[in-house]
C-alpha positions in Angstrom: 15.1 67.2 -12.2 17.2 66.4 -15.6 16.2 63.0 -17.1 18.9 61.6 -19.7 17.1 60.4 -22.3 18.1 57.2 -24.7 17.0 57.1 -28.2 16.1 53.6 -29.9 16.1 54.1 -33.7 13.6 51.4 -35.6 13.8 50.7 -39.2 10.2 49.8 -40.8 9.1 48.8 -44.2 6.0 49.1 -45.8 5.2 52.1 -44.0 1.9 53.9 -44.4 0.3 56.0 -47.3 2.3 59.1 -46.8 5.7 57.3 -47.7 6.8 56.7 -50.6 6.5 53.0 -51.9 9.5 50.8 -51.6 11.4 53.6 -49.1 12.3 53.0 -45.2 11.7 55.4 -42.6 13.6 55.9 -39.2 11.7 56.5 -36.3 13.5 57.5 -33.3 11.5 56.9 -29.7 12.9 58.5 -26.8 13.1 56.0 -23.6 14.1 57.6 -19.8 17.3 55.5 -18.5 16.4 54.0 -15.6 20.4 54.1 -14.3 20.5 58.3 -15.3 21.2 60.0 -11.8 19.1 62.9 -11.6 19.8 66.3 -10.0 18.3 65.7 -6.8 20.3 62.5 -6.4 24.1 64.5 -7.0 22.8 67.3 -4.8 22.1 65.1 -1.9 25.3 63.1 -2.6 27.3 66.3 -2.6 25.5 67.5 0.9 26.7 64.4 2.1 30.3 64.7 1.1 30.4 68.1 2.4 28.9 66.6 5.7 31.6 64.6 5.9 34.5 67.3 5.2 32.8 69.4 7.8 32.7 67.0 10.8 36.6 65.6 9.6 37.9 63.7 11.5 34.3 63.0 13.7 32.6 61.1 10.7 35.1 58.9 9.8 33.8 56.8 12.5 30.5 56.5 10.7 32.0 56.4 6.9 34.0 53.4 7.9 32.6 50.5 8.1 34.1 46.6 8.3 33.1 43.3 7.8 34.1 40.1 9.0 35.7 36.9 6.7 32.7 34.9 6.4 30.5 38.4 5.9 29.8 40.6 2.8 27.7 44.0 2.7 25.4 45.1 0.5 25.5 49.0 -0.5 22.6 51.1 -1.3 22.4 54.7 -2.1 19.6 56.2 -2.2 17.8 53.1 -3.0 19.8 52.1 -6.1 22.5 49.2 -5.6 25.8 50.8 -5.4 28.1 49.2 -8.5 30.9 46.8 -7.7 29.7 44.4 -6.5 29.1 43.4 -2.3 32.0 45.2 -0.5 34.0 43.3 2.1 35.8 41.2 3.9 37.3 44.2 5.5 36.9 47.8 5.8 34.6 49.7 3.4 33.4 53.3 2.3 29.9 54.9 3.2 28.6 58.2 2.8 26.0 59.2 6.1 22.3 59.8 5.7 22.4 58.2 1.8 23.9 55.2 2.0 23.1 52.0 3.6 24.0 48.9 3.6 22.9 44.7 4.5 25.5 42.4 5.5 25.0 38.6 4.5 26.4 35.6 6.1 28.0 33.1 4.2 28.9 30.7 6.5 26.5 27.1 5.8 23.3 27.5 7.6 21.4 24.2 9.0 17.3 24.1 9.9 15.2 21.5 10.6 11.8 20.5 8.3 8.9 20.2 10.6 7.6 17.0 10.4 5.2 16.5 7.5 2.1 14.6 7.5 2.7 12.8 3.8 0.6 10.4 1.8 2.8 7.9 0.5 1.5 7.0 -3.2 0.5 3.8 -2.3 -1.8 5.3 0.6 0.0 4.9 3.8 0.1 8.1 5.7 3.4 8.7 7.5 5.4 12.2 9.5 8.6 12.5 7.9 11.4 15.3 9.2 14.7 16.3 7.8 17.4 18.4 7.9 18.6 21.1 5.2 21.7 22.9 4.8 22.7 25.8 2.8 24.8 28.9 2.1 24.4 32.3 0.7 26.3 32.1 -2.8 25.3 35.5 -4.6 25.0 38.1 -1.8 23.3 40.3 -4.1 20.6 38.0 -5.0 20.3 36.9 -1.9 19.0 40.8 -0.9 17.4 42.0 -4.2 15.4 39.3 -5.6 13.7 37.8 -2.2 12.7 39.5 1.0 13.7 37.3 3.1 16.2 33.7 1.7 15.8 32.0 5.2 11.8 31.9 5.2 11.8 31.2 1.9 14.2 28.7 1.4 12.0 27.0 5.1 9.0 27.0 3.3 10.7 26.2 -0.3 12.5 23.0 1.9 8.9 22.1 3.7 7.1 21.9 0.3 9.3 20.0 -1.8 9.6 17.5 1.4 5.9 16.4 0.7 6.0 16.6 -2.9 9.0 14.4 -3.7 7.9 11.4 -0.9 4.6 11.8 -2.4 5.9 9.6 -5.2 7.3 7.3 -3.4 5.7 3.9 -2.1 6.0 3.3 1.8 9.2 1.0 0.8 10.7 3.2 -1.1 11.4 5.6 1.5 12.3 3.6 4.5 15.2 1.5 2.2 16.1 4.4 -0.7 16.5 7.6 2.2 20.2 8.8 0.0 18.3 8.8 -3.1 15.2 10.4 -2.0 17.4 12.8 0.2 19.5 13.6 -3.2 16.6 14.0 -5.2 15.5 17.2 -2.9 18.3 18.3 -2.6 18.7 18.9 -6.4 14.9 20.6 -6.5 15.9 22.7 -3.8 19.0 23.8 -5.2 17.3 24.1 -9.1 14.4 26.2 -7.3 16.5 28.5 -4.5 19.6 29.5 -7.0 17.8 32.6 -8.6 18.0 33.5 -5.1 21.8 33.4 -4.7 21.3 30.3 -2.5 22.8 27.1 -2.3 21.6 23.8 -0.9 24.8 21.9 0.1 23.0 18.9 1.4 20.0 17.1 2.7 19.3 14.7 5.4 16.4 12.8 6.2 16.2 12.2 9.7 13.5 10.4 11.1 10.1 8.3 9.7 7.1 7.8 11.9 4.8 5.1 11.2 1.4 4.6 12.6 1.4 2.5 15.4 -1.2 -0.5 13.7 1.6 -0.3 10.6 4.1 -0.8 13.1 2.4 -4.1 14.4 2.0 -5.5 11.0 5.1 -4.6 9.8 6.5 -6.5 13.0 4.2 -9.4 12.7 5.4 -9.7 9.1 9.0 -9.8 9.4 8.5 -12.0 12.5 6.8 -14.4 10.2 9.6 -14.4 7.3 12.1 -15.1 10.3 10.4 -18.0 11.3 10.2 -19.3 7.6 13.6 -18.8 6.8 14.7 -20.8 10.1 12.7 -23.9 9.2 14.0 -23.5 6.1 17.5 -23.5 7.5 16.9 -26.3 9.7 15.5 -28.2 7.3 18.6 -28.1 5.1 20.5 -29.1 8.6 17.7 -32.1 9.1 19.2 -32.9 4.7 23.0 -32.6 5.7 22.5 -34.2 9.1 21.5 -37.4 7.6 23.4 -37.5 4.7 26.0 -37.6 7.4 24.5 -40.1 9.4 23.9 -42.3 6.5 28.1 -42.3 5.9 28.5 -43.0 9.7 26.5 -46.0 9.1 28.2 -47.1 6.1 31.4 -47.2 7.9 29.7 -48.9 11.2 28.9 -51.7 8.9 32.5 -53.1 8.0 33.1 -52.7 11.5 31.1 -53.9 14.0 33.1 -52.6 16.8 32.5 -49.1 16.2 29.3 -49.3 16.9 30.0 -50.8 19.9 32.2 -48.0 21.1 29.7 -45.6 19.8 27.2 -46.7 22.4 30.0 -47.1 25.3 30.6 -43.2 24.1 26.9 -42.7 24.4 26.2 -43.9 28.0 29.4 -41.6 29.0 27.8 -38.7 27.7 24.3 -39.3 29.4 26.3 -40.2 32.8 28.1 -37.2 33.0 25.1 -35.0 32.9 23.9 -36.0 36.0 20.4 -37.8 34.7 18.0 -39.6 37.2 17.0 -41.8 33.9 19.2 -43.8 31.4 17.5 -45.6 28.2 19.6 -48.9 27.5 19.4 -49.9 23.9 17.8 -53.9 23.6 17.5 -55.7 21.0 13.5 -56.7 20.8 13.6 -59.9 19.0 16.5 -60.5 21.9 13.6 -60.1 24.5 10.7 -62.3 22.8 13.6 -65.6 22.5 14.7 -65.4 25.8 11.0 -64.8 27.4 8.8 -66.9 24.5 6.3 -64.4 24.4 5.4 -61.2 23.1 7.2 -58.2 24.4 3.2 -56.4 25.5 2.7 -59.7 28.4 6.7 -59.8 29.7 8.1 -55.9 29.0 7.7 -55.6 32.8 9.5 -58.3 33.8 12.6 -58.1 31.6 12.2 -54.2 33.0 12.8 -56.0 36.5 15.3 -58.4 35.7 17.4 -55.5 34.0 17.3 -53.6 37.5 18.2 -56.3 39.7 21.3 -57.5 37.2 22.6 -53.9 37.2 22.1 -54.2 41.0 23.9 -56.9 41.3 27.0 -55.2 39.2 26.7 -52.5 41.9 25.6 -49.6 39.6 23.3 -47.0 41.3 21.0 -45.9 38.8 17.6 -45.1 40.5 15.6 -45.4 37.4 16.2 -47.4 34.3 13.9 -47.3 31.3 13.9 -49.5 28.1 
């Protein structure tokens, strides 16, 4: 087999005894080219050839080949990576029993991440899954530089899952899921695109806590409800009397309203339907007109209440004061 050869001329200086001083010498090293076809090679491609002139117009059905839209193929012959690049979409050229060929799909392909066991860095253990897509961007790369882009890029996608929520705090990664989700995204894209792959997007798609962490976290935003809604009704309680303290302002120039503020009252407890209506009395009221303390006669003004709304023909069953 005939090797072309290709010659790489070096210039050195201070060369060894034999030289002359102050003189250059040009060595010339003979290198095989690793692109030179050899003899076997165009023998074999001109069997083929004539294989296909001799089984005209039988072959053409396995010379042509075609390709969808979304679809390129990659060309070998005789091992070495046909020039020009992946052929298609379309119909393309091969020669039978030397050439073959890989087709590649370019359409965007989605996978899921298995869920992960990760330690979060401040120690909270949590099974995290997501979603990765991606597309074939260099067909070539894609089938000379790795054996197989899908596993790779699945494994590549698994492993840069854990790493990158490693560094995150248990926080973190259930309130900042875009940024996290951008962040592997652009490790997976750095790290696959020697491959000829793209990572168009990431996605995380579900966080599973432990169920004690659950409870606690529960138990603690239960808790900061509750605080923020005594909170709020305190600040109610602070307007509410502010309020009332106007209303009584005004009740002050006139005495009336007040009156008609407790005629308003009784209406509202009467239309409820209550067995029981508190009256309002005065208390120094009660100790002139019975000349004692309220403790000795509270039961007896309580009876003569109930028989003078009896009289008046008011039905209430109860009456408390």
């Amino acid at each position: 087999m005939q090797t072309e050869l290709r010659s790489v001329s070096t210039r050195r200086d201070n060369v060894p005894s034999h030289c002359d001083t102050g003189t250059s010498c040009a060595i010339t090293i003979q290198m095989p080219n690793p692109e030179a076809v050899g003899c076997v090679e165009r023998f074999a491609t001109f069997l083929s050839f004539l294989l296909v002139i001799i089984t005209f117009p039988f072959s053409l059905f396995e010379c042509f080949k075609v390709v969808q839209e979304f679809e390129r193929a990659v060309i070998f012959r005789l091992g070495r990576l046909r020039k020009g690049g992946a052929r298609g979409p379309g119909l393309f050229f091969v020669l039978p029993c030397i050439d073959t060929y890989r087709k590649v799909d370019l359409r965007t392909v989605s996978f899921d991440v298995p869920p992960q066991e990760v330690l979060t860095r401040d120690s909270v253990t949590v099974a995290v899954d997501a979603v990765v897509y991606y597309r074939i961007k260099e067909p070539l790369n894609a089938v000379v530089r790795v054996a197989d882009y899908s596993a790779s890029t699945r494994l590549l996608a698994a492993t840069t899952l854990r790493n990158v929520l490693g560094m995150r705090d248990l926080a973190q990664l259930l309130s900042d899921r875009e940024a996290i989700s951008h962040m592997m995204q652009a490790n997976l894209d750095e790290a696959t695109d020697p491959w000829g792959v793209e990572v168009e997007r990431v996605e995380i798609k579900d966080v599973r806590l432990p169920v004690q962490l659950q409870r606690a976290m529960a138990a603690e935003a239960e808790a900061d409800r509750e605080a923020r809604a005594k909170i709020i009704a305190a600040e109610g309680e602070i307007k509410a009397s502010k309020a009332l303290k106007e209303a009584s302002l005004v009740m002050i120039d006139n005495p009336m309203a007040l009156q008609l503020r407790y005629l308003q009252s009784l209406n509202t407890i009467s239309a409820e339907k209550n067995s029981t209506i508190i009256f309002p009395f005065p208390h120094g009221l009660l100790e002139n007109l019975l000349g004692g303390s309220w403790s000795k006669h509270g039961t007896v003004a309580a009876y003569l209440i109930t028989a003078l709304l009896e009289v008046c023909e008011l039905k209430m069953p109860k009456i408390a004061i």
